[in-house]
C-alpha atoms as one frame of an Amber mdcrd trajectory, in Angstrom:
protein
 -26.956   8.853 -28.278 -25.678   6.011 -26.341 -27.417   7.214 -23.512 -25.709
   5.860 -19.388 -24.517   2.871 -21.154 -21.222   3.797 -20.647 -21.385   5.168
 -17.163 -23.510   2.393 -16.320 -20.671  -0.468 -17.698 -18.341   1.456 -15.879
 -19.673   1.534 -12.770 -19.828  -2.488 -12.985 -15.990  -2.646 -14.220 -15.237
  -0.927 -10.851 -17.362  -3.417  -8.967 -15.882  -6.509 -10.662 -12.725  -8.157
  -9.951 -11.425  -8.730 -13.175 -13.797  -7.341 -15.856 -14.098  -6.905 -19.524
 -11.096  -7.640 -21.209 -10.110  -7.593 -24.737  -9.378 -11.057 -25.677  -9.068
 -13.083 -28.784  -7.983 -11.665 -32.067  -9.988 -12.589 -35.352  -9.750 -15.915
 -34.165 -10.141 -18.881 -32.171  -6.759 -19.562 -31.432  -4.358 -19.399 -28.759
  -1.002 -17.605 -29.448   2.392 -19.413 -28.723   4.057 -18.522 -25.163   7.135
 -17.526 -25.289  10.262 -19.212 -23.018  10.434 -15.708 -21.517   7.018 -14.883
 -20.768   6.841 -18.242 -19.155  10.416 -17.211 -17.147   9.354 -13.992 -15.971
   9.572 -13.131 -12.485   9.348  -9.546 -12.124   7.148  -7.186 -13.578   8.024
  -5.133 -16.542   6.173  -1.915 -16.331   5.655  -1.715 -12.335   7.691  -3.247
  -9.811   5.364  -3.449  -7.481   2.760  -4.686  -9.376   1.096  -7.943  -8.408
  -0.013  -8.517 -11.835   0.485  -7.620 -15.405  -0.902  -7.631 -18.690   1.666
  -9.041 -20.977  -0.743  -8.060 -23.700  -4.328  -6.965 -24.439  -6.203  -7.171
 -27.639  -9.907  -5.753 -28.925 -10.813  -6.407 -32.231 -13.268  -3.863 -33.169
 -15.425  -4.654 -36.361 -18.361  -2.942 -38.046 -17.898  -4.824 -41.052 -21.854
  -6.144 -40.527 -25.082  -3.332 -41.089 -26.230  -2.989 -37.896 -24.119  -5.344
 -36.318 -20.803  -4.656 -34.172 -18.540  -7.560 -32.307 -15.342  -6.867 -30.160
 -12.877 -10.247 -29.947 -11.121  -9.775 -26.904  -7.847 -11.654 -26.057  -5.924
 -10.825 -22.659  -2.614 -12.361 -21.100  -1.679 -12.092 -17.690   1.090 -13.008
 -15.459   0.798 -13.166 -11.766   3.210 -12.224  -9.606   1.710 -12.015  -5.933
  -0.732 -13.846  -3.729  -2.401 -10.826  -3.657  -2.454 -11.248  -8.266  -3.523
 -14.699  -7.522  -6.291 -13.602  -5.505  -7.917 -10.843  -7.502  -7.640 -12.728
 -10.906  -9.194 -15.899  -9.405 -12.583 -14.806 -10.653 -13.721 -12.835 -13.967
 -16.945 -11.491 -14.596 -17.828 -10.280 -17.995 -20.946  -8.115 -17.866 -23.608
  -7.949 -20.369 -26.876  -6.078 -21.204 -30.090  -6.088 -23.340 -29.018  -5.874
 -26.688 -25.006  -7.484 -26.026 -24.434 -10.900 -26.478 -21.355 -12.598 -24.959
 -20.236 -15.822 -27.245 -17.329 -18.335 -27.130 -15.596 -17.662 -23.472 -12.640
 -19.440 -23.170  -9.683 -19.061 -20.779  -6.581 -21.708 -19.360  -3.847 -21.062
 -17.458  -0.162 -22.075 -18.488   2.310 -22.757 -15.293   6.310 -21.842 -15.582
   6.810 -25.468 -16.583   4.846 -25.216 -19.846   1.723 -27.552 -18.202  -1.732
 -26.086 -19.530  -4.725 -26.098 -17.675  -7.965 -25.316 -19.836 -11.310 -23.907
 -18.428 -14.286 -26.390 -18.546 -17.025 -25.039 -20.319 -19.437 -26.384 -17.816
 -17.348 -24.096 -15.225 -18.986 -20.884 -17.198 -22.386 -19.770 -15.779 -24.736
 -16.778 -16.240 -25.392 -14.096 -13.130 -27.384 -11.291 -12.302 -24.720  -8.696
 -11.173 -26.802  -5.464 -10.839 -30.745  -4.475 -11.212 -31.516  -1.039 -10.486
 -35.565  -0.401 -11.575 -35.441  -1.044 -15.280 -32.068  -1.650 -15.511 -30.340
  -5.151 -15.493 -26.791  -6.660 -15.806 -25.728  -9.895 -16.140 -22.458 -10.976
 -16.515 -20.590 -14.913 -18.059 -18.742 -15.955 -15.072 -15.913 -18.504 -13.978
 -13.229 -18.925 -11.505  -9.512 -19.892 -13.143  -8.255 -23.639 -12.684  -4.660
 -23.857 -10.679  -4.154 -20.394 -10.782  -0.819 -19.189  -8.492   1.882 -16.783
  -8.793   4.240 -17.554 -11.602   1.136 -18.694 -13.480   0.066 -17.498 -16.751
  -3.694 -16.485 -17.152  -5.156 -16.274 -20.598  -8.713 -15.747 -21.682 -11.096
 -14.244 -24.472 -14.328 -13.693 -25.441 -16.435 -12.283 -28.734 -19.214  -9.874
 -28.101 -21.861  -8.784 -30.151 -23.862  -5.578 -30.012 -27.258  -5.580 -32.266
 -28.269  -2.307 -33.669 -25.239  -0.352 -33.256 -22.062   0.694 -34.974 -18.265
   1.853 -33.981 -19.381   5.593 -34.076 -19.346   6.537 -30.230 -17.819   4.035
 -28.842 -14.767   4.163 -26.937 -11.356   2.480 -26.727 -10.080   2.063 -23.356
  -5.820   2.349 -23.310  -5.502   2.388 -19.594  -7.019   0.209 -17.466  -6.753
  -0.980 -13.260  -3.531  -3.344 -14.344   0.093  -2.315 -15.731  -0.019  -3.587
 -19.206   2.994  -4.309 -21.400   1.343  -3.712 -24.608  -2.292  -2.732 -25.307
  -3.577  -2.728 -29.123  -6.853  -2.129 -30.968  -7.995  -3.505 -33.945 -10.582
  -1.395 -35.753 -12.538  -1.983 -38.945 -14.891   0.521 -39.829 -18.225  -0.143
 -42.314 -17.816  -0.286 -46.023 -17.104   2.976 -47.888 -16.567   4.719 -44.034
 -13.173   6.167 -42.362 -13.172   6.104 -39.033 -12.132   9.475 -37.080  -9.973
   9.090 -33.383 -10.390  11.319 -30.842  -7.086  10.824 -28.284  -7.430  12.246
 -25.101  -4.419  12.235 -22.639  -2.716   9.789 -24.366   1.206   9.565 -25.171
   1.778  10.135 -28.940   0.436   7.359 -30.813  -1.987   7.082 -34.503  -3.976
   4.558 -36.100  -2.413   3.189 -39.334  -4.493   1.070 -41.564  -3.294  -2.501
 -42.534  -4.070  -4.459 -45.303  -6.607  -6.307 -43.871  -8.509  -3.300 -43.808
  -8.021  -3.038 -39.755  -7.050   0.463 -38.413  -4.368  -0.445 -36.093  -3.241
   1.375 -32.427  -1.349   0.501 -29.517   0.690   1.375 -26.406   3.331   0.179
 -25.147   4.619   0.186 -21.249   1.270   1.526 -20.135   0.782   1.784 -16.218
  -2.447   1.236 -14.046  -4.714   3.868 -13.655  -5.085   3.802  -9.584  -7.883
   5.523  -8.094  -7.290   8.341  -5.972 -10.067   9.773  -3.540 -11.673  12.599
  -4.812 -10.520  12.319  -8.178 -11.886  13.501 -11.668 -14.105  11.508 -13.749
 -11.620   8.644 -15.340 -11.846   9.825 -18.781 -10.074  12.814 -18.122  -7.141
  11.022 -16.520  -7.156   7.755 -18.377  -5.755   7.141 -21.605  -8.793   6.341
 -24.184  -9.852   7.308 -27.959 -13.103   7.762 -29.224 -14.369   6.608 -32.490
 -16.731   8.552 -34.827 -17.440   8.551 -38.043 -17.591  11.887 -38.500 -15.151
  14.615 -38.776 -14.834  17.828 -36.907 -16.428  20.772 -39.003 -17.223  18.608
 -42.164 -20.179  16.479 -41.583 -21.062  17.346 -37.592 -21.520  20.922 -36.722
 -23.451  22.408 -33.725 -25.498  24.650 -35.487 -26.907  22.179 -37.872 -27.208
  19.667 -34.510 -29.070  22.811 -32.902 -31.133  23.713 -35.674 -32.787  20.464
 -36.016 -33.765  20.583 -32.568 -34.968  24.011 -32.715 -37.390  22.398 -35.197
 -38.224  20.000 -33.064 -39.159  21.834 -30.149 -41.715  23.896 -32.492 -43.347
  21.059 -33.617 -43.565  19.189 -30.582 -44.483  21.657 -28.124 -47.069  23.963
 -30.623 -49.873  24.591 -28.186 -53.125  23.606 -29.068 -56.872  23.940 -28.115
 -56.027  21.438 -25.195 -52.501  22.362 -23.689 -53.960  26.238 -23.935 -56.791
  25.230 -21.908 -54.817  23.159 -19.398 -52.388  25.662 -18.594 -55.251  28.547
 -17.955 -56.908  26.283 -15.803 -53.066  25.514 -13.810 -51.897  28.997 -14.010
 -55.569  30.948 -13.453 -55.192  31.314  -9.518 -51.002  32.009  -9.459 -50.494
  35.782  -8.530 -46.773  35.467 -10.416 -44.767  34.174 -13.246 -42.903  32.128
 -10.755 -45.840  30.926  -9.506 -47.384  29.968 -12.828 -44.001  28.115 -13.164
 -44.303  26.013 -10.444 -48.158  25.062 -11.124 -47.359  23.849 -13.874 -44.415
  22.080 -13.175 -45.970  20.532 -10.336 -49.503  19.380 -12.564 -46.595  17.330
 -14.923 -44.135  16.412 -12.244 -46.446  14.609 -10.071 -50.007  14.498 -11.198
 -49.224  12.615 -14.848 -48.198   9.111 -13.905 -44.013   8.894 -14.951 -43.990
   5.753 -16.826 -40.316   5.454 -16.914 -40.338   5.015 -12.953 -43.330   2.863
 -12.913 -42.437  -0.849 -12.271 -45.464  -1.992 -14.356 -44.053  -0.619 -17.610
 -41.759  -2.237 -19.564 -40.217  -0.796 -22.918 -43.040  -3.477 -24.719 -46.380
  -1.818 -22.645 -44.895   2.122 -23.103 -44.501   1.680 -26.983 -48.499   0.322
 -27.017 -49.618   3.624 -25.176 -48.879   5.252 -28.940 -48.212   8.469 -27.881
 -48.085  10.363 -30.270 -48.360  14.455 -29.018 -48.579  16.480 -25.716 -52.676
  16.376 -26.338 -52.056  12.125 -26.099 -49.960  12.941 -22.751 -52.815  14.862
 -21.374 -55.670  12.184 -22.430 -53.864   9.302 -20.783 -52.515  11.560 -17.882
 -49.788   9.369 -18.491 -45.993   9.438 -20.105 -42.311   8.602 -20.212 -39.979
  11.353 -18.720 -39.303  12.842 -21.979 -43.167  12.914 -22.623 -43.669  15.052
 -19.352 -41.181  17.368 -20.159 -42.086  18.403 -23.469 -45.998  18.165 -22.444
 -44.533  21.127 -19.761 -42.707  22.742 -22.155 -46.053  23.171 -24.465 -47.804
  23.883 -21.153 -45.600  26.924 -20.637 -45.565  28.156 -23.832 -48.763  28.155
 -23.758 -49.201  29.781 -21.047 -46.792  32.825 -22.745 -43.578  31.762 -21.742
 -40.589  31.499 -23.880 -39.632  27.739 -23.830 -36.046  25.821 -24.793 -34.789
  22.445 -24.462 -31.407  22.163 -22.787 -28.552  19.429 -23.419 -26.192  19.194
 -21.021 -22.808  17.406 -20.992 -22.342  15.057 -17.806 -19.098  16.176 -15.595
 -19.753  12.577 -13.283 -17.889  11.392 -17.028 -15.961  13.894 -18.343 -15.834
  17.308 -18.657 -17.392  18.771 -21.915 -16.217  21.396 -23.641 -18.000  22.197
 -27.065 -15.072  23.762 -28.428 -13.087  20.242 -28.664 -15.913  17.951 -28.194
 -17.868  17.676 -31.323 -20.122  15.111 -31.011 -23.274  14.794 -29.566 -22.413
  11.638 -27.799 -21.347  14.101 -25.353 -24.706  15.548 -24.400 -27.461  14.467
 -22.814 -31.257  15.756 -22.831 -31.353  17.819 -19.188 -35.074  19.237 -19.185
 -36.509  22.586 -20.032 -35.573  26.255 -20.051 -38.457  28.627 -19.133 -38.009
  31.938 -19.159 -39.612  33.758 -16.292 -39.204  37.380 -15.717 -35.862  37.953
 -18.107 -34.410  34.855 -16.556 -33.774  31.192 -17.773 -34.801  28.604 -15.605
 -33.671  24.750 -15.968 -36.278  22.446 -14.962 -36.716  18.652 -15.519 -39.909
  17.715 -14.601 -39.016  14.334 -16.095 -37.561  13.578 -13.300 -40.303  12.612
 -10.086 -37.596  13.390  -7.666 -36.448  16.456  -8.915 -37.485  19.456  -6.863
 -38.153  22.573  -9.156 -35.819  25.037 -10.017 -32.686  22.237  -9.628 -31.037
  19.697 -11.936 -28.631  17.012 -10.644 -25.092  18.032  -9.617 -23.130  16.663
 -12.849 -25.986  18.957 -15.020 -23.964  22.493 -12.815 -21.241  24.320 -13.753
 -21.302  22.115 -17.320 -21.671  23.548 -20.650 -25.229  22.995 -21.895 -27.035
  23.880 -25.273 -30.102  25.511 -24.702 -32.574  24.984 -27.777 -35.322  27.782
 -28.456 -37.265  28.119 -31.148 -35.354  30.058 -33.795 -31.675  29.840 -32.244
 -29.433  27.880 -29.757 -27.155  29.324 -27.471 -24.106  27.591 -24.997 -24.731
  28.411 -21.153 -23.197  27.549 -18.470 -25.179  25.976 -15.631 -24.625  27.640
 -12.404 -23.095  25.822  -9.290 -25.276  25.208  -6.509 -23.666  27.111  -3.210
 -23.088  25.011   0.235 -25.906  25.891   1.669 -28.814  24.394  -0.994 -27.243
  21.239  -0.279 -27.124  21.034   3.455 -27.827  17.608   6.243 -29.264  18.902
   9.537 -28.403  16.655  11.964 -29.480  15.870  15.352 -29.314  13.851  18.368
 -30.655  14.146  21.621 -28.294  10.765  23.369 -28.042   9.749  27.029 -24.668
   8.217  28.135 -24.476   5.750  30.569 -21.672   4.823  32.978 -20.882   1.509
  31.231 -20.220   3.938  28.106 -23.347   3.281  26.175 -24.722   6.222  24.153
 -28.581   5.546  23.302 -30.970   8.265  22.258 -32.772   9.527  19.190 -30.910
  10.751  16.153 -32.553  13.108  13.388 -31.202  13.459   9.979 -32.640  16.308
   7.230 -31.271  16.490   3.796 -31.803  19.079   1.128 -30.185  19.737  -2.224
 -28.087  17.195  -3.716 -27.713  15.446  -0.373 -31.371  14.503  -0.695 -31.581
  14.234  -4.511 -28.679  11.265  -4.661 -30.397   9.248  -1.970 -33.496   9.718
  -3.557 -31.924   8.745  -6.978 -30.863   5.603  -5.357 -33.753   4.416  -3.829
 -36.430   5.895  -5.400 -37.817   2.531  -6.904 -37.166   0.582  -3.493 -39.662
  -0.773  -1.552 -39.765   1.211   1.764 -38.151  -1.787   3.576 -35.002  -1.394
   1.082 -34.807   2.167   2.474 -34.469   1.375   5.760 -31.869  -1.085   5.337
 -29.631   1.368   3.105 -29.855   4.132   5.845 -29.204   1.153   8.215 -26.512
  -0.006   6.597 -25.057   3.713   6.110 -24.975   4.380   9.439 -22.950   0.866
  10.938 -19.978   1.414   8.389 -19.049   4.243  10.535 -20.706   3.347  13.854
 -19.398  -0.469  13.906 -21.441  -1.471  16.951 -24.629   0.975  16.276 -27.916
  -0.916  16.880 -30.238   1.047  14.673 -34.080   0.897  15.029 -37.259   2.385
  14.680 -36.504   3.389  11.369 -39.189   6.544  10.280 -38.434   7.905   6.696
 -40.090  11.380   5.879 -40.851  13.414   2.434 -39.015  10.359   0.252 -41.458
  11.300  -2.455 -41.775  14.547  -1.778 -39.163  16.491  -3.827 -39.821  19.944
  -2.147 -39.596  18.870   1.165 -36.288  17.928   3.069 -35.681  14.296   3.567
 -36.022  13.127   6.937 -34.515   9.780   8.664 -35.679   9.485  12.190 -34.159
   6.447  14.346 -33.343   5.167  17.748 -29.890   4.427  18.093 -27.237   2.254
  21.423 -23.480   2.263  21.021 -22.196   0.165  23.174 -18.765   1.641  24.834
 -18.940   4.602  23.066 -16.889   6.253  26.102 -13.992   4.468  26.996 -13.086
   3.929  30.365  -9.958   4.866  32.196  -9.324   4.469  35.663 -11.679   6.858
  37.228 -12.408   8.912  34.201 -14.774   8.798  30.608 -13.083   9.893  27.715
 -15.959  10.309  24.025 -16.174  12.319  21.219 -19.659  14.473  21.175 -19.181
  14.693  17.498 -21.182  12.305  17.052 -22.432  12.010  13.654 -18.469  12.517
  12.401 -17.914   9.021  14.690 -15.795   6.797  12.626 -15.410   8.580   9.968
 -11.624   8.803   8.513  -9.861  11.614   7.225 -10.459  12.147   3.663  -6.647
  11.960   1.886  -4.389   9.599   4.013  -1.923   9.046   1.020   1.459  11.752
   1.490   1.509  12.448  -2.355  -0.801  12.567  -5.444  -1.078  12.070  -9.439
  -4.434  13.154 -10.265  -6.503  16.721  -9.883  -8.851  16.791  -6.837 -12.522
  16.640  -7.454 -15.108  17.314  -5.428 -18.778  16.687  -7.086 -20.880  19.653
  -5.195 -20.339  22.000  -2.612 -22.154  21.189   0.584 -23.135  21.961   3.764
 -23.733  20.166   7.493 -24.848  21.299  10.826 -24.562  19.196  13.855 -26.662
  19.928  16.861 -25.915  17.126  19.647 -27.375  16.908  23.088 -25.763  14.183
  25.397 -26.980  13.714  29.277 -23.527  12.366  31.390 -24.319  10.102  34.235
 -25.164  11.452  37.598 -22.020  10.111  39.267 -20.188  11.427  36.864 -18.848
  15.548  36.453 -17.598  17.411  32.777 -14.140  17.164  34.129 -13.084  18.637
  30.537 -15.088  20.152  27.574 -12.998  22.562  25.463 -14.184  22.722  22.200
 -11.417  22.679  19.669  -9.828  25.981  17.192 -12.230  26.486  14.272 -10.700
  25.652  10.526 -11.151  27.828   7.182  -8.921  28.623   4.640  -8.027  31.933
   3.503  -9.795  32.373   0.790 -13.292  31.403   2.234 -13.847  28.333   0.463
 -14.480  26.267   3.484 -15.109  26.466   7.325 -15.214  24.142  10.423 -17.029
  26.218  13.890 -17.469  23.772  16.644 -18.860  24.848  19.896 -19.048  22.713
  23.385 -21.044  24.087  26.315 -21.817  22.452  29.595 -24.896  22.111  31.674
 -24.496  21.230  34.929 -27.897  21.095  36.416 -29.425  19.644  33.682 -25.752
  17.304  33.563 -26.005  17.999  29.934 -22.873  18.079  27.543 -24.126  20.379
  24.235 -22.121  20.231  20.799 -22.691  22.185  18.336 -21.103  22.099  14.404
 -21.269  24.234  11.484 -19.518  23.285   8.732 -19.667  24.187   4.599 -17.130
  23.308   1.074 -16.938  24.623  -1.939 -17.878  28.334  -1.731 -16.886  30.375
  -4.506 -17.669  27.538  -6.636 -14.312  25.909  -6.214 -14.825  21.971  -6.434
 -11.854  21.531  -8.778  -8.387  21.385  -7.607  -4.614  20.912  -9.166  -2.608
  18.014  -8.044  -0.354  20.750  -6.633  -2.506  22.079  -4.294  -3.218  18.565
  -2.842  -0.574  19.263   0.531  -2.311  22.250   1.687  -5.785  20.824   0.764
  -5.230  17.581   2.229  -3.870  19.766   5.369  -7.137  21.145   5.668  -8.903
  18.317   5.920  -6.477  16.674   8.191  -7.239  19.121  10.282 -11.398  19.033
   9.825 -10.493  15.458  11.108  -8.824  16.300  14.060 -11.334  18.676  15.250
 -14.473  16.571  14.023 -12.509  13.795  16.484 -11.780  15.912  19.245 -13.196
  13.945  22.427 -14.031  15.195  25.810 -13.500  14.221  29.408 -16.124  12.720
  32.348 -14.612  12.474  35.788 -16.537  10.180  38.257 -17.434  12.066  41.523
């Protein structure tokens, strides 16, 4: 499959200013510009827009074996400072195995007068790294670019090894476009199959050329919404495939040739059989079998895929070649570690299955209409302990046992055994597994500086995303990404004394420990203090400020927090006024805001207290409609989480 590549180029899009456009048509060639196009003044498709695609063209081809290229070709007028500004720079990104060829771009002002790109202006950057993982991107800044401008560019791009089925045509992007076509030709002797999703009625019609032609017309920008779905299930797109539903792709053929895989590759032998008696021979339980062995692959085989020292060149000249290889080396990629658990397990008597999972952080899989396994991904292992499946991705260094990461829950999955494959559905972790204990013990001076020690304790997906992200950091980086966490909302925080606890340690919460000074954190009035003890919900804003909404609301897990705050008041200084404010929940249960405010008056200390969950009954998917009362809700979270309190000098 085409593993995160998508996800991953996504991800950049978002981060660029202008990325990835379609550009150039078979050829080399600029197109004429029309009198009007040059004319135009307003937009056609949004009136407020700053900019607009007056068209955008990909020319697809798999003509070549092994061997696909996209020509893009984009026009743009500019309408606003604020167009000016955002086009000003373009950043095409690029991977391992994509090659980016013949950039060119030029501006054309109202009065006709072109202004070409230099092709010395064109350089080569490293845009993202993450571990393994690298982006680059061709970029350059556009000449004498201003509204009423015209800005044209395009690009080829070539992708080695690969072929049009699985990818993915993009009809709605961040800019109102005019018109928006694709150009597809598919390999010799092949017919390409489209998948539309949420896209007005439109077909591909083949031309004589051989090109499978779509377009759009009059499309709007697809504007991001807090809390929103994954984009391809609000954007227009179609997906490409050379195969067709219940002809050449099935599920049960896909299933059965894993089913034979899984046999094969996790058959105990003489060595896993001895291995897992040796694990297992002390555990009173099946659970605790489980976890033995899940622990002996999990952290006492060295992960290649998460070591820095291996590359893709030094893991291929390990030669691995079965579990028994795995257990020599005491080394493996992730996908080695999980099938040498899986033969561990089985051969220690349990029932074993490999589980593919589709990925709701994309899209929402549903077997029924999504056949292709483009859509799945390899999750871990199914064990079977005491009637009960258990999902387990040992794979995964970070991964504590018994979990898989939030987009893996409450997402169709195929779980492989032996002889037969069933669909399951991945339960939803509740509030609670994914909970931040926070605490601060602060003393408040009568300038208005707050300085104390702050405590922060993650578990569940709270812990398993910040361990995602940082897991191949040096310590150092750590600290500076908590640092840096912690100032967007507390703008005049000085943070230090960083201490970072458990990081590696997936069964054990996560644990940031720092000193922290807030300089006029109470404000002064006259002869009084006004603060909010809420302090780890300090700056943060509500959650939906916009009055109406287009897309569903999305939330990615349930969760949990609870806020225990001590702050000492000055001496010359009484609690002139501590009410706490009204607890929030919703009828049904799904969420809950409980703050409590007590006073201590001989030890002058203020104490907060906050308990607060999401998501209960599994609910982390909302209608558009139900976007006043939810946003209500939270409006009202904010109020309370901002609710300050009064010091009255003596």
């Amino acid at each position: 499959m085409k593993f995160s590549r998508l996800s991953i180029f996504s991800t950049v899009v978002l981060l660029s200013l202008f990325v990835t456009g379609a550009i150039a048509g078979e050829t080399n060639t600029w197109k004429p510009v029309t009198p009007a196009e040059l004319a135009m003044k307003e937009p056609v498709v949004d009136k407020n827009a700053d900019a607009e695609a007056i068209f955008w063209e990909v020319w697809l081809d798999d003509k070549k074996s092994r061997k696909l290229s996209y020509d893009h070709y984009v026009r743009v007028k500019i309408f606003t400072e604020r167009g000016r500004e955002r086009f000003s720079k373009v950043d095409i990104p690029f991977y391992k195995g994509r090659k980016i060829e013949d950039v060119a771009a030029r501006v054309i002002k109202p009065d006709g007068t072109i202004v070409d790109l230099n092709p010395g202006d064109i350089f080569e950057r490293e845009i993202v790294k993450a571990g393994k993982i690298k982006i680059l991107a061709k970029s350059f800044a556009i000449p004498a670019i201003e509204p009423g401008v015209i800005v044209e560019y395009r690009y080829s791009e070539t992708l080695k090894n690969d072929s049009l089925d699985g990818e993915t045509l993009i009809f709605q992007r961040d800019i109102p476009m005019q018109k928006i076509t694709y150009f597809v030709r598919p390999y010799k002797g092949w017919t390409p199959s489209f998948s539309y999703r949420n896209t007005p009625e439109m077909r591909f019609v083949e031309n004589s050329d051989g090109f499978f032609v779509g377009s759009l017309s009059n499309v709007p920008a697809l504007k991001e919404e807090p809390r929103m779905p994954p984009e391809d299930e609000v954007r227009y797109w179609v997906g490409l495939s050379y195969r067709t539903i219940g002809s050449l792709f099935n599920w049960s053929f896909w299933g059965m040739a894993r089913s034979n895989f899984l046999r094969e590759a996790a058959k105990p032998s003489k060595v896993t059989k001895q291995k897992a008696e040796e694990l297992t021979r002390p555990a009173a339980s099946s659970d605790e079998k489980v976890r033995r062995l899940y622990e002996f692959a999990q952290r006492r085989l060295k992960n290649v895929s998460y070591d820095q020292a291996f590359d893709s060149e030094k893991i291929e000249k390990l030669k691995i070649k079965d579990v028994d290889d795995v257990l020599k080396l005491g080394m493996g990629s992730s996908s080695d570690i999980n099938i040498t658990f899986a033969a561990l397990a089985k051969s220690a008597g349990f029932p074993v299955a490999l589980v593919y999972s589709g990925d709701r952080s994309e899209s929402f899989f549903d077997p029924g209409k999504d056949s292709s396994p483009l859509y799945l991904h390899f999750l871990g292992i199914g064990v079977l302990v005491d009637n009960k499946w258990t999902y387990l991705d040992p794979g995964t260094p970070f991964m504590p046992f018994g979990s898989v990461d939030w987009y893996e829950e409450s997402v169709n999955a195929m779980v492989v055994e032996e002889t037969t494959h069933t669909w399951r559905k991945l339960p939803l972790s509740p509030p609670e597994k994914s909970l931040a204990n926070r605490k601060g013990t602060f003393k408040l001076s009568e300038d208005g500086t707050l300085e104390g020690l702050a405590r922060l304790e993650f578990t569940g997906h709270q812990a398993i995303s910040r361990r995602r992200s940082g897991f191949r950091d040096a310590p150092e980086k750590r600290e500076s990404d908590i640092k840096e966490e912690l100032t967007d909302l507390l703008k005049t925080a000085e943070i230090s004394d960083i201490t970072i606890e458990n990081f590696e340690e997936p069964e054990k919460p996560l644990i940031y420990i720092f000193k922290v000074k807030v300089s006029n954190y109470a404000q002064k009035t006259g002869k009084r203090m006004f603060f909010q003890p809420g302090f780890f919900e300090t700056g943060a804003n509500s959650v939906f400020s916009a009055s109406e909404r287009s897309y569903n609301i999305y939330f990615s897990y349930p969760w949990a927090e609870n806020d225990d705050v001590e702050i000492a008041y000055p001496e010359t200084f009484s609690l002139d006024n501590a009410d706490a404010p009204g607890n929030v929940a919703d009828p049904d249960k799904i969420s809950s805001l409980e703050i409590n405010i007590s006073n201590s008056p001989a030890d002058r200390k203020l104490i907060y207290k906050r308990k607060f969950f999401f998501g209960a009954k599994s609910h982390v998917l909302f209608p558009a409609t139900a976007y006043p009362a939810l946003k209500k809700l939270f409006d009202l979270f904010h109020q309370a989480n901002s609710h300050s309190v009064t010091l009255k000098q003596n």
